[in-house]
C-alpha positions in Angstrom: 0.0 0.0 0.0 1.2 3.5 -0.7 -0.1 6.7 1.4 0.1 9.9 -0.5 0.3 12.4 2.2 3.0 15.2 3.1 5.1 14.4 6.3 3.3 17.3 7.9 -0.2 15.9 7.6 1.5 12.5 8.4 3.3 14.0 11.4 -0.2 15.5 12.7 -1.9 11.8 12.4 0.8 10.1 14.4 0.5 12.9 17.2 -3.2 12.1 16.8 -3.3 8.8 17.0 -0.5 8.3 19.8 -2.5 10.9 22.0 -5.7 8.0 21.6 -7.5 10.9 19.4 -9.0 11.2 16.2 -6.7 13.2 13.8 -8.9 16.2 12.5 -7.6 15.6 9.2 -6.4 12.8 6.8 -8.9 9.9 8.9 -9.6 8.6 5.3 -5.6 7.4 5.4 -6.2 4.7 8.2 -9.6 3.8 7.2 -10.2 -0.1 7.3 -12.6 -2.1 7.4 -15.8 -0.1 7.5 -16.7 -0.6 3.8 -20.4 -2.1 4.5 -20.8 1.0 7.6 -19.1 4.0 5.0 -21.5 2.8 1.9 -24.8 3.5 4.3 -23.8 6.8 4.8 -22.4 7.6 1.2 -26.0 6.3 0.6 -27.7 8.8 3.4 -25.4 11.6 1.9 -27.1 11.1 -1.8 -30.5 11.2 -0.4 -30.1 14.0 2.0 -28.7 15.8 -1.4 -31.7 14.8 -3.4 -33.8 16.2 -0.3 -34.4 13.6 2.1 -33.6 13.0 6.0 -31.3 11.0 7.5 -31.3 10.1 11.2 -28.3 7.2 12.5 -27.5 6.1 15.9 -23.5 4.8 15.8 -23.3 2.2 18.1 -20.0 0.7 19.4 -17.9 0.5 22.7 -15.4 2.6 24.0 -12.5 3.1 21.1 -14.3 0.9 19.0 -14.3 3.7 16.0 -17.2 5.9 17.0 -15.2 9.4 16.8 -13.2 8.3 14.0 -16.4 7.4 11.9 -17.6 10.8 12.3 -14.3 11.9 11.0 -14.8 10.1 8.2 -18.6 11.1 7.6 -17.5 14.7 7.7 -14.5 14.6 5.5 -16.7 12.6 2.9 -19.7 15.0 3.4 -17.6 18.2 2.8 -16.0 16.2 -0.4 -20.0 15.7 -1.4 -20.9 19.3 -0.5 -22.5 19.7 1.9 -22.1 22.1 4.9 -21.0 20.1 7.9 -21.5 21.0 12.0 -20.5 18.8 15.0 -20.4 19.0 18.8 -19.7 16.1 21.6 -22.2 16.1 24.3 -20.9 17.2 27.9 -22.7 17.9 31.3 -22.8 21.0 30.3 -23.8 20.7 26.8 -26.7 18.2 26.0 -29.7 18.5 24.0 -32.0 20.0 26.4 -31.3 21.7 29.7 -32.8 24.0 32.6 -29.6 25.9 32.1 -28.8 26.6 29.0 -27.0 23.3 28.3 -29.0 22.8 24.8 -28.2 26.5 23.8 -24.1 25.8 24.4 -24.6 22.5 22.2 -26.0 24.6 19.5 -23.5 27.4 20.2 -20.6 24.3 20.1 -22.0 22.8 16.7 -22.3 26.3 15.0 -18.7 27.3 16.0 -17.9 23.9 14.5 -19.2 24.9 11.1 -17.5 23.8 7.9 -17.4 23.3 4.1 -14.5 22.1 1.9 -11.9 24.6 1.4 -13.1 25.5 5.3 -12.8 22.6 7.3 -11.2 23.9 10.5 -14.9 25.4 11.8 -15.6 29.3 12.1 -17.4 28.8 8.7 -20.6 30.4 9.5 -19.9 34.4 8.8 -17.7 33.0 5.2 -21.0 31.4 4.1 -23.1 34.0 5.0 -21.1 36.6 3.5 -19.7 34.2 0.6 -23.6 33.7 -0.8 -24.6 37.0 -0.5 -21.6 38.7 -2.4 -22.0 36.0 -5.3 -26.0 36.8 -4.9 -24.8 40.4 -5.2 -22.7 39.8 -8.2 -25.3 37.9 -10.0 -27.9 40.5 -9.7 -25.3 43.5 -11.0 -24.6 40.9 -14.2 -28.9 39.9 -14.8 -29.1 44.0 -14.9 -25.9 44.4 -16.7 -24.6 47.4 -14.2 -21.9 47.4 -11.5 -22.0 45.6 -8.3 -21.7 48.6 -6.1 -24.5 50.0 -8.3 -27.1 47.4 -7.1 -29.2 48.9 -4.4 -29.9 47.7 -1.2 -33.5 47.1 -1.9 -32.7 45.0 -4.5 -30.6 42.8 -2.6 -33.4 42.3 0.1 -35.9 41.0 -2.9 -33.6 38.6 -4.1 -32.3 37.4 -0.6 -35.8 36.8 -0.2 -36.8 35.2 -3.1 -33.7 32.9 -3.1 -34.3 31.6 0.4 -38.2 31.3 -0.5 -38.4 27.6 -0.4 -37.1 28.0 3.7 -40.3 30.5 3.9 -42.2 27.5 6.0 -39.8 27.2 8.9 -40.6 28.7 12.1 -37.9 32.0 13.0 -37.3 32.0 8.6 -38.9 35.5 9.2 -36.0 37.0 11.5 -33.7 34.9 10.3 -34.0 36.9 7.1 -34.4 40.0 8.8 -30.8 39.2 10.0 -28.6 38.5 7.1 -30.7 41.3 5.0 -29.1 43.3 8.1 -25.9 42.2 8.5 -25.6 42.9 4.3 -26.6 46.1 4.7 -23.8 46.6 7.2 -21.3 44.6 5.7 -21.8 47.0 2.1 -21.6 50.3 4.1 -18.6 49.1 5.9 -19.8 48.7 9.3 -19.3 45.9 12.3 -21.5 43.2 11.7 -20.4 41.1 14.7 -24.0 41.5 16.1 -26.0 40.0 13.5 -23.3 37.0 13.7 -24.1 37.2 17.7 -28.0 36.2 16.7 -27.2 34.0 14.0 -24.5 32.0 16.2 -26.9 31.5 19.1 -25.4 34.6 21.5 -27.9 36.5 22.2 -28.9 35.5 25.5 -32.9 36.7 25.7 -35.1 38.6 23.7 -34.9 41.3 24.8 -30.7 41.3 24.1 -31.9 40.1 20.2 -34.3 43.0 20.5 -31.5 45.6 21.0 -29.1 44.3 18.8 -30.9 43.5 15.6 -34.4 44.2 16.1 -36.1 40.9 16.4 -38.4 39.2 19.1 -36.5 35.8 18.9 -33.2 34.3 19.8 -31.8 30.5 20.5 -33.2 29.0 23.4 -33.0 25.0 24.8 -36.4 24.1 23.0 -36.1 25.7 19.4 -32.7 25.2 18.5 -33.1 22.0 16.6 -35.6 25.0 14.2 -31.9 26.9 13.5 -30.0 24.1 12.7 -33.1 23.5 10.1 -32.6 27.1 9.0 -29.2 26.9 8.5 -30.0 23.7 6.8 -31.6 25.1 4.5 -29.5 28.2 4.1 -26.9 26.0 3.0 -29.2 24.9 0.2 -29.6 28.0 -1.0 -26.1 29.0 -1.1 -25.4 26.1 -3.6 -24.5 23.3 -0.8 -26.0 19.9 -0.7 -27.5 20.6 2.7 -26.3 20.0 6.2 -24.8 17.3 8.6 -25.0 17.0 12.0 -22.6 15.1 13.9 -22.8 14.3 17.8 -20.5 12.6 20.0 -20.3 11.3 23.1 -24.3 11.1 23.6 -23.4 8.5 26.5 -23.2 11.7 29.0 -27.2 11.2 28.9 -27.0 8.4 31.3 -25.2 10.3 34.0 -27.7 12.5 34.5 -31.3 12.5 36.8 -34.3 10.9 35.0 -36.6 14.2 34.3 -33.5 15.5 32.5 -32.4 12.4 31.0 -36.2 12.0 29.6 -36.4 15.4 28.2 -32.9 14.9 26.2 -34.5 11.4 24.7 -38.0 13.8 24.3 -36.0 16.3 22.0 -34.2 13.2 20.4 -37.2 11.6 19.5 -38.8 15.3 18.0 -35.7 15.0 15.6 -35.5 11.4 14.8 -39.0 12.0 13.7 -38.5 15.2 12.0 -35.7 13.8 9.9 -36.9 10.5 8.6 -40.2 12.2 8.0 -39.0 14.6 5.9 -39.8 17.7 7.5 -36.7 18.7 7.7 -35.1 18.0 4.2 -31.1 18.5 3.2 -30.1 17.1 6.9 -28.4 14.3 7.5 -28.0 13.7 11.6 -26.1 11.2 13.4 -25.1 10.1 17.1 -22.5 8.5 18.4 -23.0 6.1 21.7 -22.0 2.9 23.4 -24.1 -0.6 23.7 -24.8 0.8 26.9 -26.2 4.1 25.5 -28.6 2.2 23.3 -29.6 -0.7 25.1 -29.5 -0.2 29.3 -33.2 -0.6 29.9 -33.0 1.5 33.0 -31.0 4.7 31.6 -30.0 4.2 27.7 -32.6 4.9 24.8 -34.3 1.7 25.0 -36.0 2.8 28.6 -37.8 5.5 26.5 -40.4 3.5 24.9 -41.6 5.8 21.6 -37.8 5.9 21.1 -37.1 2.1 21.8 -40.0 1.2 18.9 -38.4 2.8 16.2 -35.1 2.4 16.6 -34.9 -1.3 18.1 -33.9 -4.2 15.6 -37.1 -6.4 14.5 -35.9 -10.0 15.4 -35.5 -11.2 11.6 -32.7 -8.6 12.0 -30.7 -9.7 15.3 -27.9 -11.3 15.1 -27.5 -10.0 11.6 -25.5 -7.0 10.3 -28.5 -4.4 8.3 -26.9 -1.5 7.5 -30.4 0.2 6.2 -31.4 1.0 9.5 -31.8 3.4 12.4 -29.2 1.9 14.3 -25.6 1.3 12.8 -23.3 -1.1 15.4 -19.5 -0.8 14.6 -18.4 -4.5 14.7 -15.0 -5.5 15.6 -12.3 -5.5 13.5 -10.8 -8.6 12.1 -7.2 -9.7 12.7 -6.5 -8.8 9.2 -7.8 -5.4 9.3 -5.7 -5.3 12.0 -2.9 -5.5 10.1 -4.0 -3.7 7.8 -4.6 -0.5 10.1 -0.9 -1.3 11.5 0.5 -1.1 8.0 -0.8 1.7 7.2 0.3 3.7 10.7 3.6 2.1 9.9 3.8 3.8 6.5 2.7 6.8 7.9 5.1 6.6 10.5 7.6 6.6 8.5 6.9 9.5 6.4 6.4 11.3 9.5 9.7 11.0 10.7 11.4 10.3 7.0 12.7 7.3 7.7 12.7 3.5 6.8 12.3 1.5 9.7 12.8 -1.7 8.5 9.8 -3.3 10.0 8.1 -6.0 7.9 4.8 -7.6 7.4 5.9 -10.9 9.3 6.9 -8.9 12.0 3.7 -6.6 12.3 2.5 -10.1 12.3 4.2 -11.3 15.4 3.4 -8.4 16.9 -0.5 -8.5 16.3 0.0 -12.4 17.8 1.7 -11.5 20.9 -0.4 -8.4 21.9 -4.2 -9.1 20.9 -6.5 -11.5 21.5 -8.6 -10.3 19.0 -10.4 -8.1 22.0 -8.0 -4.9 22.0 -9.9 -1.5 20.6 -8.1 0.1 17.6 -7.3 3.0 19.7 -5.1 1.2 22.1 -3.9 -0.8 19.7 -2.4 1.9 17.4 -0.9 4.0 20.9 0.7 0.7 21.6 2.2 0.0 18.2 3.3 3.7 17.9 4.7 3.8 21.3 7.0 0.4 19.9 8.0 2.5 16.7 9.0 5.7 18.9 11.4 3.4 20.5 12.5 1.6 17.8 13.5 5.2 16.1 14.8 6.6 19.1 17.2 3.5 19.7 17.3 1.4 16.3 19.7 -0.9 18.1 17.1 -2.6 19.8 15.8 -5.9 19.1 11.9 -6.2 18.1 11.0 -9.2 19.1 12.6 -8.5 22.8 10.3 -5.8 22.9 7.2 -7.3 21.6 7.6 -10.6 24.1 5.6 -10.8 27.1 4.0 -7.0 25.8 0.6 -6.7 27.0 -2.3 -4.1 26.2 -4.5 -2.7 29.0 -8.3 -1.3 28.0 -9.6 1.4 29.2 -11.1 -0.2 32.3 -8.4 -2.2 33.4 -8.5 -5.4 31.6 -5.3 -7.0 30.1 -4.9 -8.2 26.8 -2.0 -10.5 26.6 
């Protein structure tokens, strides 16, 4: 196998990957494995661009692959077109609150914003302003004049009439107010950091959205699912595919006390349904969990019954791998994607540090044979077998098989792998 990236990129995976994280970019080089799991979403992708919903639960242990399929969703979703948001659930940031938790989750997935050519987040001003000075410039060439010449009344026809098919949505009305607002600010030369402040979620109460843009709404705990769907549809209308939501670490729901845990499984349900009904069109939405997440009949999803019904396997499908739907389980990793994952870190590796290490297949072989039983997640797996390469770079005199005998791998919770 050959990897085509730049030791810099390649540097930035290793750090990734040695830290037991994710790299933000390049997660398509270690991919392996997931061909059945990556074709359902390329699949959800195609239909949310055609208009549909899509609503997945990922399902799979602790460093199973969760976080690194979302990785993968978003990188391939950006390459597709579409507009791309993601947050990971905290105690202070879940889907519904008393105290503002929902509000910072919607805050945390807008400051994630991205698009290709913008994938590092902060991307919700550049598509803002990015569609309205194309919007601008396409109006000036239809009436053959300047674009400095078209007026501002003008603009605020066209903004509306190109953002006419999001008329429906509850808020479309202010949120139009708002961009018309922050153009006409942006083509006098003024700040227009407080129209970002409404459009972003930071306006705190009404009365704050009030005084700093002149509407009677703002982002609160129970309508901020209805942003994301105007921003959904936004994206639409600035020539993207649509929008995709990405949320991690949904297994903070079970920590928390039953009224709150119900009305974050309430709002969950309002959006499953949503989405696969097609109210919401252009959205794909996924969340990330544990076994323990979906199935604990006392705390995960399948102790909230409307919930449990729709998303629960039908027993001609238990046991069996259906990848069409609701619910999308991460199975293990064979012993030969194993290798195939080490390979590929090896290679990597090695650009990273521009060297040849001299390590072989045979030997990544042994190694795989003395470490894991087949149990070990991928994520301690590839700290291990970088920490072996550090060493073997650092002191090259020093024999691999004395280092791999008798190595063993400890989980997350304590249990050895030998």
């Amino acid at each position: 196998m050959v990897v085509k990236i730049g030791n810099k990129t390649a540097a930035m995976i290793i750090k990734a990957l040695a830290s037991g994280v994710v790299p933000s970019r390049g997660a398509e080089q270690i991919a392996v494995g997931r061909k059945e799991e990556v074709n359902a979403f390329e699949s959800d992708l195609r239909g949310a661009a055609e208009g549909d919903g899509a609503f997945r639960f990922i399902i799979g242990e602790y460093g199973s692959g969760k976080t690194f399929m979302t990785k993968l969703i978003r990188a391939r979703a950006a390459d597709m077109g579409f507009v791309v948001v993601n947050a990971d659930l905290t105690p202070s940031c879940r889907l519904r609150g008393s105290g503002g938790e929902g509000i910072r989750t919607y805050r945390q997935l807008i400051a994630s914003m991205s698009f290709k050519g913008m994938m590092s987040g902060g991307a919700s001003e550049a598509l803002v302003q990015s569609w309205l000075l194309k919007l601008k410039s396409d109006i000036a060439e239809e009436l053959g004049c300047k674009t400095y010449e078209v007026s501002v009344r003008e603009m605020e026809t066209q903004i509306r009439d190109n953002t006419s098919a999001m008329a429906h949505l509850p808020f479309y009305a202010d949120f139009l107010r708002v961009v018309v607002k922050y153009y006409v600010r942006m083509n006098a030369g003024h700040d227009v950091s407080e129209t970002m402040r409404w459009l972003n979620g930071e306006c705190n109460t009404v009365t704050d959205s009030k005084e700093t843009v002149g509407v009677a709404s703002c982002v609160k705990d129970d309508n901020w699912y209805d942003f994301l769907k105007l921003w959904s549809q936004f994206a639409v209308s600035a020539g993207y595919q649509g929008l995709v939501v990405l949320i991690d670490q949904a297994d903070v729901l079970l920590k928390t006390v039953p009224a709150a845990r119900n009305s974050n499984y309430e709002t969950l349900l309002a959006i499953y349904n949503d989405v696969v009904q097609n109210d919401c069109r252009h959205m794909a939405f996924y969340v990330c969990g544990t076994t323990e997440f979906l199935e604990d009949e006392s705390r995960g999803l399948y102790c909230y019954g409307a919930l449990r019904t729709r998303i629960e396997a039908v027993r001609f499908e238990k046991g069996r791998e259906i990848y069409s739907g609701p619910v999308i389980r991460l199975k293990r990793l064979t012993m030969e994607e194993y290798e195939a994952l080490l390979l590929k870190i090896l290679e990597i590796h090695q650009i990273a540090e521009d060297y040849e290490s001299g390590i072989t297949q045979d030997m990544v072989e042994d190694y795989l044979r003395t470490v894991a039983s087949g149990q070990v997640s991928p994520r301690l797996l590839t700290r291990d077998f970088i920490g072996l390469l550090d060493v073997l770079r650092a002191f090259p005199d020093t024999d691999f098989q004395s280092l791999i005998r008798e190595r063993t791998i400890e989980d997350d919770v304590g249990q050895t792998f030998s």
